[in-house]
C-alpha positions in Angstrom: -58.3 70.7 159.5 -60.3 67.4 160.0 -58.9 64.5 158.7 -60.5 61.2 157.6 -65.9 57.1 155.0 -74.5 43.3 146.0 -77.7 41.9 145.9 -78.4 37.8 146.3 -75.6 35.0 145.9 -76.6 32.9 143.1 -77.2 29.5 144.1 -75.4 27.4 141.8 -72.2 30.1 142.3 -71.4 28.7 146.2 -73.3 26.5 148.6 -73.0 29.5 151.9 -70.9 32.5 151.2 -69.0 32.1 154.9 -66.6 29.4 152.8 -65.4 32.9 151.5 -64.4 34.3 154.8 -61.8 33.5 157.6 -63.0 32.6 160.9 -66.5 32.8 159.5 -66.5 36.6 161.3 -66.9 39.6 160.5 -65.1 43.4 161.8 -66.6 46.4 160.7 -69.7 47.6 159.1 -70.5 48.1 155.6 -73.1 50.5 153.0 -74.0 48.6 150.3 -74.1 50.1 146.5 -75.1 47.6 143.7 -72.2 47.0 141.5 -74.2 46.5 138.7 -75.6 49.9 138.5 -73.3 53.0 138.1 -75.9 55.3 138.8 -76.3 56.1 142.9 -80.2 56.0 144.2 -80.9 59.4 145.0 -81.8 59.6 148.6 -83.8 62.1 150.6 -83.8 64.1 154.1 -83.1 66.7 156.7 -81.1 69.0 159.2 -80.7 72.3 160.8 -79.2 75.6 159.1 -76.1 77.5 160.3 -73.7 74.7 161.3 -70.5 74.8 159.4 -68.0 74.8 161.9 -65.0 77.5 162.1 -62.6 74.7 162.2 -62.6 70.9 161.9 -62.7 68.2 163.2 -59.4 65.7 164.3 -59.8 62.2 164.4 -57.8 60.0 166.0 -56.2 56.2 165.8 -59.5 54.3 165.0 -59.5 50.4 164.9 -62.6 49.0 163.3 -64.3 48.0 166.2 -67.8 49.4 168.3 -65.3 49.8 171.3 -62.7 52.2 169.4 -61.2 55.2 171.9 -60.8 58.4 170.2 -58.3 61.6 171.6 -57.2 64.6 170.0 -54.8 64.5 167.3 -54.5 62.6 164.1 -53.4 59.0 162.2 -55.3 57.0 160.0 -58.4 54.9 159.9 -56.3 51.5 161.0 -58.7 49.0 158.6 -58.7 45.1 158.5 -56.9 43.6 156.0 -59.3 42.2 153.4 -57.4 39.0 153.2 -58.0 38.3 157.0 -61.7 38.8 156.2 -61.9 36.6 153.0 -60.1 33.9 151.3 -58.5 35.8 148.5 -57.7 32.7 146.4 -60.9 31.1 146.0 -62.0 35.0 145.7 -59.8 35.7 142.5 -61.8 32.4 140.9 -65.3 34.4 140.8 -66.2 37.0 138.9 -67.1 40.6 139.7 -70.5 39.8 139.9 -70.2 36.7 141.6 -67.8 38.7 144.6 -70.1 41.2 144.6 -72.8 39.2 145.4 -71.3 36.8 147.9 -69.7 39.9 150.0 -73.1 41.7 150.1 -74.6 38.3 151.3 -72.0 37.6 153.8 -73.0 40.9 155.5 -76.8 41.0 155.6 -78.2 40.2 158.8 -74.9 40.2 160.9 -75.2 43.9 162.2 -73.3 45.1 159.1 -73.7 46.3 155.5 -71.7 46.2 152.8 -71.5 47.8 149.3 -69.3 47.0 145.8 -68.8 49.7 143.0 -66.9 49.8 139.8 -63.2 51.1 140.0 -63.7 54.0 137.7 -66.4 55.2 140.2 -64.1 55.0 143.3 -60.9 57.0 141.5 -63.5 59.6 140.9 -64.8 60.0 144.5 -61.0 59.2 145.5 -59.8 62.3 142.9 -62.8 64.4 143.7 -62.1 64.1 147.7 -58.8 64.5 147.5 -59.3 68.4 147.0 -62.8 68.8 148.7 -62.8 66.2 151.7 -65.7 67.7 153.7 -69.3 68.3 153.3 -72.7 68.0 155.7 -75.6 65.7 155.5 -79.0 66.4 156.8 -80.3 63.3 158.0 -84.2 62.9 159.3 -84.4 61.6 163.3 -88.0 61.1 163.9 -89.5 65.1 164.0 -86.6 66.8 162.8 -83.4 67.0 161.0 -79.8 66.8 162.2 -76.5 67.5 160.8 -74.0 65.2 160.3 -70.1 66.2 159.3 -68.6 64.2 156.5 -65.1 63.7 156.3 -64.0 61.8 152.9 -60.4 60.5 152.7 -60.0 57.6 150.1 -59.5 54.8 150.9 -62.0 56.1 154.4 -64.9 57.5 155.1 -65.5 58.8 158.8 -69.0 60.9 160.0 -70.2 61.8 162.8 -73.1 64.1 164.5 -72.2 68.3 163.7 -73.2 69.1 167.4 -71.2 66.7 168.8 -68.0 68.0 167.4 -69.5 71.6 168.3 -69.5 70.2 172.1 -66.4 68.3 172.1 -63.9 69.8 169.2 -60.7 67.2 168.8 -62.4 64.9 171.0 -65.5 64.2 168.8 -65.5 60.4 168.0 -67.0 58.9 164.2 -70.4 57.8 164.7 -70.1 55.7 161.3 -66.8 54.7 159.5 -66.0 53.4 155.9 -63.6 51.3 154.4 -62.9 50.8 150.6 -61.0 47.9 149.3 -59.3 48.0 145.9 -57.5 44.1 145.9 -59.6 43.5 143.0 -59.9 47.2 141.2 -57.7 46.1 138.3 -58.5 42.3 138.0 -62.4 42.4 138.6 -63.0 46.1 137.8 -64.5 46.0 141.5 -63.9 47.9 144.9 -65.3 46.3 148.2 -67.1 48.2 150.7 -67.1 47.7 154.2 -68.4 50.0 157.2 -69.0 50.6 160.8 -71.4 51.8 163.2 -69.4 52.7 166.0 -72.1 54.0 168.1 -75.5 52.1 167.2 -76.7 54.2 169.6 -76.1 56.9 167.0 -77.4 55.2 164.0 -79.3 53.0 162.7 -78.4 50.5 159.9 -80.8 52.4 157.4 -79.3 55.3 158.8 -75.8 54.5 157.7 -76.7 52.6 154.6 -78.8 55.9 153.9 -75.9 58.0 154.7 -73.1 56.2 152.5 -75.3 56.2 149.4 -75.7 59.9 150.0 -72.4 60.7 150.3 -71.2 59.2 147.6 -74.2 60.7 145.6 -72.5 63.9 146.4 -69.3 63.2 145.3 -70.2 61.4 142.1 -72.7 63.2 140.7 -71.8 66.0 138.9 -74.7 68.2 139.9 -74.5 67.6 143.6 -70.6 67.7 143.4 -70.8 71.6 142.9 -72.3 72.0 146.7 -69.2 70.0 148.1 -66.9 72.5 145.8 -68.4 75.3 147.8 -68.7 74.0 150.7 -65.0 73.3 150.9 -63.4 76.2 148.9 -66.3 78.8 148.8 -67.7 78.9 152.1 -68.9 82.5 152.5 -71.5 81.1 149.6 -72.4 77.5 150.4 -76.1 77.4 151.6 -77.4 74.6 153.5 -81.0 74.9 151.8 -78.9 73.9 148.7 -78.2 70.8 150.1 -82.2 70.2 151.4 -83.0 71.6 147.6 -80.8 68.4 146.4 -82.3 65.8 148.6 -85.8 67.2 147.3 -86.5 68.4 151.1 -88.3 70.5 152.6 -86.7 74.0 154.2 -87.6 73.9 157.7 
């Protein structure tokens, strides 16, 4: 089986978010979700019919950088410590809102994109994956859909292109990884989000922004939840057209 996937700063709040962050640099890439809101923007788009794979996917040793190498077998997403990317004590003096804010701004504009959410949303998508890790996203590439395979497994995220684990089995590397950090789930009521575009020449940043608020739509909505249920423990029923159906798109 496969294994292993904000808004302004205020200006009175901190004179340049980078006094936040260690080195002033960043390591991975982020989707952005606004903690304010714990509703998820429904998102749209597209793929191809009859591509559930027989068997899944195994990822391999992946450090948070573009140049990761990927072989067959299995360990965990290796992410970067959030206090090598912030400074945690001056964090813990802001509120949620405040974090939220600078982390999103941090991100924006450095080839990265970063997201926040409320802790009771995360245990959900953390309990709800735990049992159904695996779904498929259409996602719209100029004229046409294609399929991307989703692999949820708190505190990760990993997806990458249907075909090209079809083409290359164990040896299929993550086109777009995620990283959830729960430092402050219990003092700030706040998880930090943090992703990566391994291959850019993959995706886009609207692409995997896109793609991170859909999954998660999926996993936290109760509606759209019942399609990763059956995708993961009925699979004689699921139908990808469900899926399109959801994302209000059209059957091609």
């Amino acid at each position: 089986m496969m294994r292993h996937l904000s808004s302004r700063v205020s200006k009175g709040i901190l004179s340049s978010p980078m006094a936040f962050y260690r080195n002033g640099s960043s390591f991975s890439m982020v989707s952005r979700q606004a903690y304010r809101s714990s509703t998820l923007q429904q998102i749209v788009d597209k793929s191809p019919r009859n591509a559930i794979p027989s068997d899944f996917l195994k990822w391999s040793s992946l450090g948070c950088i573009r140049t990761s190498k990927f072989a067959s077998g299995f360990s965990p997403l290796k992410q970067k410590p959030l206090d090598s990317i912030i400074d945690m004590e001056r964090a813990k003096e802001k509120s949620a809102e405040e974090l939220a804010d600078i982390w999103d701004d941090y991100h924006l504009g450095r080839g990265h994109i970063a997201a926040s959410m409320k802790s009771k949303l995360y245990k959900l998508l953390e309990q709800r994956a735990s049992s159904c890790r695996y779904f498929v996203i259409p996602l719209w590439k100029g004229s046409g859909y294609t399929t991307m395979f989703v692999q949820v497994q708190a505190p990760h995220i990993l997806i990458t292109g249907l075909e090209d684990y079809k083409a290359r089995g164990t040896q299929a590397a993550p086109y777009f990884t995620v990283s959830y950090y729960t430092e402050f789930a219990e003092s700030k009521d706040l998880v930090l989000v943090r992703g990566d575009i391994v291959f850019t020449s993959k995706l886009t940043d609207s692409e995997a922004k896109w793609l991170l608020d859909t999954v998660q739509s999926f996993y936290l909505n109760d509606v759209r939840y019942k399609l990763v249920e059956r995708f993961n423990r009925e699979t004689s029923e699921f139908e990808f057209k469900d899926v399109l159906q959801a994302l209000e798109m059209p059957i091609m």
